[in-house]
N, C-alpha and C positions, 0 to 999 in steps of 0.2 A: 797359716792355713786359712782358707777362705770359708765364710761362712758355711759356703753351700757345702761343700767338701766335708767340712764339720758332721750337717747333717746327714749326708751318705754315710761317713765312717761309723756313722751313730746309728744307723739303720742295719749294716751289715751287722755290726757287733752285738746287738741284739736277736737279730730275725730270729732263731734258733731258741731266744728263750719262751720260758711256759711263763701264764698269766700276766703279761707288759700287749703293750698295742705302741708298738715302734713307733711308726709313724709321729703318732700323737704327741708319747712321751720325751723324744730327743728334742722335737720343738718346744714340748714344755718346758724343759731342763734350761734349753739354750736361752729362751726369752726368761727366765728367772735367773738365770746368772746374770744375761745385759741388762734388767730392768727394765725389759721392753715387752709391749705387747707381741704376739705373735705374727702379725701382721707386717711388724716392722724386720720379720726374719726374710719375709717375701721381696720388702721392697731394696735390701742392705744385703744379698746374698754375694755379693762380690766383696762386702768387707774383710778384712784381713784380722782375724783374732785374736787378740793377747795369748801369750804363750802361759799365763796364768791362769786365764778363765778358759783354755784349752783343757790345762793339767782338771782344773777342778771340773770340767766338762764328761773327761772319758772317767776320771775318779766315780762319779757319780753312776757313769754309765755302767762301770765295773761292779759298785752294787747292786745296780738292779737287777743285773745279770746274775747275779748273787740272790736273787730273791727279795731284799732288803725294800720296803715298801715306800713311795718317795715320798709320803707326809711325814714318816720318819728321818727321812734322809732332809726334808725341806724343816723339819722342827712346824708343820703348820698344814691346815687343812682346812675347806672352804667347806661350810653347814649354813643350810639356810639363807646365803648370801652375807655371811661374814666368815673372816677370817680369824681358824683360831689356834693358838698353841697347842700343839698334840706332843707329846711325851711319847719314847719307845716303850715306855712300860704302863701305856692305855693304853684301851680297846681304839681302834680309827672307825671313827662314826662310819657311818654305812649309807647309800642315797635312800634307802628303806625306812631312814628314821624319820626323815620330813615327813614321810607320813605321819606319825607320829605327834609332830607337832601342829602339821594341822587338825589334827584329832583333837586335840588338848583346844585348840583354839577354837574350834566350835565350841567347845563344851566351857571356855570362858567366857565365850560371845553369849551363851546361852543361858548362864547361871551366874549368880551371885559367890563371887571365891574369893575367900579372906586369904587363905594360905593353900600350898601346896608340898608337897615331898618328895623327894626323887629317890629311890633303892640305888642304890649302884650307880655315882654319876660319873662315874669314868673320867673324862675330861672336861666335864660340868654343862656340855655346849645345850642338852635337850633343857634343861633349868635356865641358863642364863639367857638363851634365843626368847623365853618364853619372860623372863623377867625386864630384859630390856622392852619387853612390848606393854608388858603388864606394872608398872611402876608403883600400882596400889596396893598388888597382892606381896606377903611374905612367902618367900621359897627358902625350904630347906631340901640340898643336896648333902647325902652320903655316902659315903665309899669305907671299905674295908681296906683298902690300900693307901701306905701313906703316899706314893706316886700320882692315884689318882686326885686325892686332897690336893695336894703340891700343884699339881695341872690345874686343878679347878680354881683354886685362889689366884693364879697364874692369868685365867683367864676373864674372871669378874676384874680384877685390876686394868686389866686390860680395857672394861667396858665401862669401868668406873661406875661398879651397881653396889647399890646402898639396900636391897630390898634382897639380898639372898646371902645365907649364911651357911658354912661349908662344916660337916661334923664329924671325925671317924666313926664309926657305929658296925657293927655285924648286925647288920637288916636294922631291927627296930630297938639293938642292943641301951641304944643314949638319948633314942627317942623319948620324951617327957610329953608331950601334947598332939591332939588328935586334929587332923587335914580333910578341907574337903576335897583335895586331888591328893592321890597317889599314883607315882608314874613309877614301873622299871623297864627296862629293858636289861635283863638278868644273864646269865652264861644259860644257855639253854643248846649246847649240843652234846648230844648223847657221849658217854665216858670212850665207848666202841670205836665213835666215828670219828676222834681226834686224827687218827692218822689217815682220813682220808679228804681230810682238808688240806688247800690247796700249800703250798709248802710255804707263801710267805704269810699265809694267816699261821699254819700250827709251828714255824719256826720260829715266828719273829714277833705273833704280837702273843700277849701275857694268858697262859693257859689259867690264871687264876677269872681272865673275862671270856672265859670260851665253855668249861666242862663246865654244863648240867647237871650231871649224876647219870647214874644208871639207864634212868628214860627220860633224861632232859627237863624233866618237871620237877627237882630239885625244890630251886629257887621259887618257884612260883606255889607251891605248897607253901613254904616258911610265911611268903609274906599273905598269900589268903590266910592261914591260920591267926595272923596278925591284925586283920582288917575289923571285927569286930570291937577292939579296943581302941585304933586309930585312924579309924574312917572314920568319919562324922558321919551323919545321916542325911540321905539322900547325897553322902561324897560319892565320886566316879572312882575307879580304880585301873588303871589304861595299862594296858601289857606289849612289848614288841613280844612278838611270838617268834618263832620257825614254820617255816613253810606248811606242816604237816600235825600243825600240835592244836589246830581252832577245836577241833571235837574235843581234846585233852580238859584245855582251858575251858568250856562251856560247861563239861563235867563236873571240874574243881572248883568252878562257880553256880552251880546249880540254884542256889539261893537268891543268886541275884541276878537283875534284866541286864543280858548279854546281847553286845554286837561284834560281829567280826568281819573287821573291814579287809578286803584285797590291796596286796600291791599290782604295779603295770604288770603284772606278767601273772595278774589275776590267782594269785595264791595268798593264803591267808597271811598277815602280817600284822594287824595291833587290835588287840582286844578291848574294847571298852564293856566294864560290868556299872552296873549304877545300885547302890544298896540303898532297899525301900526304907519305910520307917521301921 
């Protein structure tokens, strides 16, 4: 079968699915099988395909159709402009989070930071993106999953980082020493609204990084209640939020100078608090 033909058959067999963008995706697929950039799909559409990287072609297509999400299906996902190992049984970073980390990096541009912490690092990428930049500060990432541990150690190897160390813990359960950054981005969707996520977030990625509780504010209690023992003073404390939760978190931080930044689509997404003396 000839390239282009590939592409077609890869387009119909999709069109009909929910949350995929055809187009995009069958050329992703195809230029990650040949090792080629995309471009190279344009100018090579008359090549003739291996009957191998055909089978593993429509395979893949067959999951996606399946809902099955292709950082999962590829073992690997792009944050920040690196490339990192994602695990089916972590959260898939979200383009929401860079926010995030450029938040963090004002506030290390800005301040003097020995050490940092992350709540829930899922596949470690918001700690490590932040460690390879910052090679002076100590970063401690933890997770309550051992998959997410497994991924994150996975992925400092990967960067060959000497300045971040990965810990099981339930929030602040094996924490010993107090940070002047605290970072999570926590399960923050309401218990209700599980089933009204899109079917390859609530089928396929881990409902242990999704339910919130009751009203989504769960997580973000436990670790405010913790901040007086392991926040340092004048530490920052930086939240990914939900779209509808900035007045929540403002309330739960009342104590301390809040900001809440917008993502592009100008709805609230990461909270930065600062505790006074």
């Amino acid at each position: 079968m000839e390239l282009n033909e590939a592409l077609k058959e890869g387009l119909n067999y999709l069109e009909d699915s929910k949350y995929t963008n055809p187009f995009f995706e069958v050329r992703l697929i195809l230029s990650r099988l040949l090792d080629k950039d995309i471009s190279y799909l344009i100018a090579h559409d008359k090549d003739i395909l291996d009957e191998k990287i055909l089978d593993e072609y429509f395979s893949i297509l067959e999951k996606r159709k399946n809902g099955v999400p292709l950082q999962y299906i590829f073992g690997e996902t792009e944050f920040f402009g690196n490339k990192f190992f994602i695990d089916e049984n972590v959260l898939i970073p979200r383009d929401d989070t860079e926010i995030s980390v450029e938040a963090l990096i004002d506030i290390f541009e800005k301040n003097s930071v020995r050490n940092s912490l992350e709540i829930g690092a899922g596949s470690g990428i918001v700690s490590i993106t932040m460690a390879m930049r910052y090679s002076d500060v100590n970063f401690t990432a933890v997770d309550i999953s051992d998959y997410a541990i497994k991924n994150t150690k996975k992925n400092i190897e990967r960067f060959n980082l000497e300045n971040i160390k990965v810990l099981k813990s339930n929030l602040y359960e094996n924490i010993e020493e107090s940070y002047d950054i605290i970072y999570s981005n926590p399960p923050y969707i309401k218990s209700k609204d599980i089933e009204e996520l899109q079917a390859e977030v609530k089928d396929y990625e881990p409902m242990l990084a999704l339910d919130g509780g009751v009203d989504g504010l769960f997580f973000y209690r436990e670790i405010i209640n913790g901040l007086d023992k392991y926040l340092n003073k004048n530490g920052y404390v930086i939240f990914e939020i939900g779209y509808d939760q900035g007045d929540d978190l403002r309330e739960l931080l009342k104590d301390y100078s809040v900001e809440v930044l917008k993502d592009l689509s100008n709805k609230d997404r990461v909270v930065i608090a600062k505790k006074g003396e």
